[in-house]
N, C-alpha and C positions, 0 to 999 in steps of 0.2 A: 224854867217852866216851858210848857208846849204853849206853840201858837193854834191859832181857828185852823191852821191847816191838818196838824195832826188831829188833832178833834176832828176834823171830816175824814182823813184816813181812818181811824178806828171807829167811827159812824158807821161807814163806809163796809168794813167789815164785820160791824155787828151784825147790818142788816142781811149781810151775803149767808149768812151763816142762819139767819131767821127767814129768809128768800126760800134757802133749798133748791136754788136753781131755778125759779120762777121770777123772769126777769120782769112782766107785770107787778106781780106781788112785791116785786124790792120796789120800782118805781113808786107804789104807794103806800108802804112804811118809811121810805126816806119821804117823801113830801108831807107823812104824818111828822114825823121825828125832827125836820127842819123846824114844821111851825114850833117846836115847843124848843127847840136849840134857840132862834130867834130870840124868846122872851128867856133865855137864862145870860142877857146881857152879856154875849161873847166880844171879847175885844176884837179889833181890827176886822169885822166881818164888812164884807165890800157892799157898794152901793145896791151891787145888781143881786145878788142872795139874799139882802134884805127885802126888797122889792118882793122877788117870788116870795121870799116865808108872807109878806102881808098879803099878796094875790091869793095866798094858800090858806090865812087867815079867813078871807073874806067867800071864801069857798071853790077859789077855780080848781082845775083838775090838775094830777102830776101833770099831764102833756100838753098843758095850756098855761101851766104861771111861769114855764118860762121868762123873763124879760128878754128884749132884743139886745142882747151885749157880747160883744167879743170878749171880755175879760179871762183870766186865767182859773175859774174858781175851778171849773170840770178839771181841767188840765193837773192842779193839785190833788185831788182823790184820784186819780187813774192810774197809778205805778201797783195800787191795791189789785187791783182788779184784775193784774197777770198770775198774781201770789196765788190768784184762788180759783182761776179755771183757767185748767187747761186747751179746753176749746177754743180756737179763736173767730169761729163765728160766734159762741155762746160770748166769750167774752167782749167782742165789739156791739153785743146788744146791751150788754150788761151799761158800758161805757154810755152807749150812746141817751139812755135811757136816763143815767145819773145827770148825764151834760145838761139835756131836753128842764130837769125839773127846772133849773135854775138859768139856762142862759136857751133862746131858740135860737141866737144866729149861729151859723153853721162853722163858723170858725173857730169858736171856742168846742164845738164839737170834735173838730178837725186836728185842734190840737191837744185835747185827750187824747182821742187815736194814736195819735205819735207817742204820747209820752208812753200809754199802755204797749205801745209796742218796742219800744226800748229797753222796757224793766222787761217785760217777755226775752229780749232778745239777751239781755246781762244776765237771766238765768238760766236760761237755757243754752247758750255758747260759751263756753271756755275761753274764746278769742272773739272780740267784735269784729265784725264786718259790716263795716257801716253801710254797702252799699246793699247786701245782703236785710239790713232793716231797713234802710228807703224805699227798697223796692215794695216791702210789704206796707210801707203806707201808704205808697203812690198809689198801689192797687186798692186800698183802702177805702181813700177819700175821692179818689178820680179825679174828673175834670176840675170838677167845684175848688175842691181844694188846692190846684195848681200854685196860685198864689204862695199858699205855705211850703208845699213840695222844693219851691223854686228858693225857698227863702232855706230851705234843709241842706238841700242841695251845696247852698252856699256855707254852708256851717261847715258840712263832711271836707272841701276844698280849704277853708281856712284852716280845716286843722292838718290836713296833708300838708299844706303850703309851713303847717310851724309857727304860724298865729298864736298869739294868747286871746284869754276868752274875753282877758276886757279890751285888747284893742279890737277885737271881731264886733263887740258891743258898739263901740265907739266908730265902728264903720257904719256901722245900721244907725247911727244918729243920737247915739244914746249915752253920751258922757256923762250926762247929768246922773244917770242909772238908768235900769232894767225896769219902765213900766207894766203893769197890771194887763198890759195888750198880749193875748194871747200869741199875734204871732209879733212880736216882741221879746214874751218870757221864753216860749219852747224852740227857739234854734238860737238862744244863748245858752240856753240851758241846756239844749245837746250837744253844741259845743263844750261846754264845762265836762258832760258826759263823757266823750269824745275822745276829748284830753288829757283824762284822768279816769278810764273806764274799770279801772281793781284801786285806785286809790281813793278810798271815799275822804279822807282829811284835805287832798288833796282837789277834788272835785268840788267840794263843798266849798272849802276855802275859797275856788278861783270864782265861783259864781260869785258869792257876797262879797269881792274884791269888786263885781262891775255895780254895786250898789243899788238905789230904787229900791224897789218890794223885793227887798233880800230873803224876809223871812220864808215868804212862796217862796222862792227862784230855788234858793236852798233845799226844800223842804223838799223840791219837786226831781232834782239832783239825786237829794238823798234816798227818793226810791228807786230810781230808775239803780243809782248803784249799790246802793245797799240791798236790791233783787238779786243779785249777783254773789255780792263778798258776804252776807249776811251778817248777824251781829258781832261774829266773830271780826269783820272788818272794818267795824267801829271803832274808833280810838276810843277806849277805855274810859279815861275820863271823862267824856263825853257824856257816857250815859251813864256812870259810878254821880254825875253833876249835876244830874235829873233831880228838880224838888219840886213833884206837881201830887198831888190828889186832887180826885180822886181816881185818874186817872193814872194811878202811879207804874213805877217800870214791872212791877207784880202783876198789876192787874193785864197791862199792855200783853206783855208776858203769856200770862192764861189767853187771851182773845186770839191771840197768833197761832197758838196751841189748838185751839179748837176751830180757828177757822181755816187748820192746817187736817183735821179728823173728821169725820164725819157726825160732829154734832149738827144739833138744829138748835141748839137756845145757848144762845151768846151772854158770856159776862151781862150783870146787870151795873147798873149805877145809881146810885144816888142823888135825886136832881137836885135836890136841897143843899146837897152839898156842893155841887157844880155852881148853883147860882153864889152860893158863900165863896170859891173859889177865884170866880170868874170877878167878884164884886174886887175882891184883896188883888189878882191880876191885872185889873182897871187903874186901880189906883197906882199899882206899881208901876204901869206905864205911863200916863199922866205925871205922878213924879219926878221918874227920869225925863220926859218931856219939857217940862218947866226949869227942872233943873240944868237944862242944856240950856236956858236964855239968862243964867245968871253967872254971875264971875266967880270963879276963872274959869273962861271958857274952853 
């Protein structure tokens, strides 16, 4: 089954597709669409998304429920957002705008940027050059951002050096795993990139080997490289493994289809069945949760 993060990837592209390139108008059908995602009891939805959907509840605006949080939630929807415009000043509004609903510090802004411009960069070049996309985020985020830049910087060197991606984790402090910090998740996560830039089994695998919020770290991997290999560079059973509605691989399917054409109205869904989904997806993870504190361990 998908986690909360594909769920904002195809969120993400329903509304681009019902936007029509009014980066306004997406900013305020995602902050409509949050609040009602919120109440269909999504599993593993972060502290700071929850927070905005109730700011948005209680009536603030897209560019005020923000919360103050670096976390990774922008950083997971932003590998979408190369798939679907080519501009890349249109699309760093787009990004920036998505980041703004849900987080205002600027770091989790800073590392959408990055991720959108990696998936740009795995689709658009035949061979990466890593230094050829640092340049265009540095230019991106500027000064502000340096911090992350510096922390990128160090990513692109560990994997020239021949590092693997969990011990480059394990340099930055993080044996335990890859926390929810955005500059945390996205220069391990471009390491994994990096390292495995046409291997998506491969890429995938080596993020969720450095553990923590696997399923972001993963998730966020898988677009940057699968912008690139497309599904043709999916291991097969992978996605033959897929058992989700109503969000099924058909449906996903059509939405990619159309937010690859020039429609304006995106797949529909059924909320009712989202919330029956999301309820049986609850359980399943609780389950397994509980089931890990009893023998045999």
């Amino acid at each position: 089954m998908i986690s909360d993060d594909t769920e904002h990837t195809c969120l993400v592209a329903q509304l681009l597709i019902e936007a029509n390139g009014d980066v306004d108008r997406f900013a305020r059908l995602f902050a409509s669409r949050l609040r009602w995602w919120i109440l269909a009891l999504p599993a593993g939805v972060v502290k700071a998304t929850t927070r905005a959907g109730i700011k948005l509840w209680l009536g603030a605006k897209p560019a005020s429920a923000g919360v103050f949080s670096a976390g990774n939630g922008p950083a997971m929807r932003a590998a979408i957002f190369d798939a679907a415009i080519d501009d890349v000043p249109q699309m760093l509004e787009f990004v920036r705008a998505s980041s703004r609903v849900t987080h205002s510090d600027l770091k989790a802004e800073f590392g959408a940027i990055a991720v959108a411009f990696a998936a740009r960069h795995s689709r658009v070049h035949q061979q990466v050059d890593a230094n050829l996309w640092l340049s265009d985020v540095v230019n991106a985020v500027g000064d502000d951002g340096s911090e992350l830049t510096n922390l990128l910087h160090r990513s692109v060197d560990r994997v020239s050096a021949g590092e693997s991606t969990k011990s480059f984790a394990n340099s930055l402090g993080l044996p335990k795993g890859v926390t929810g910090y955005t500059y945390h998740t996205v220069p391990v996560v471009i390491h994994a990139w990096l390292s495995h830039p046409e291997d998506f089994r491969q890429a995938v695998t080596a993020i969720i080997e450095c553990g923590g919020d696997a399923d972001t770290t993963a998730a966020i991997v898988g677009g940057i490289v699968g912008a690139g290999v497309g599904e043709a560079g999916i291991p097969s059973e992978w996605v033959d493994g897929i058992w989700e509605y109503p969000r099924s691989m058909k449906w996903m399917r059509s939405l990619g289809e159309r937010l690859d054409s020039s429609a304006t109205i995106a797949p529909s869904i059924n909320p009712i069945a989202v919330l029956l989904r999301n309820v049986l997806f609850l359980f399943i993870v609780l389950f397994h949760g509980f089931r890990r504190l009893a023998p045999p361990y």
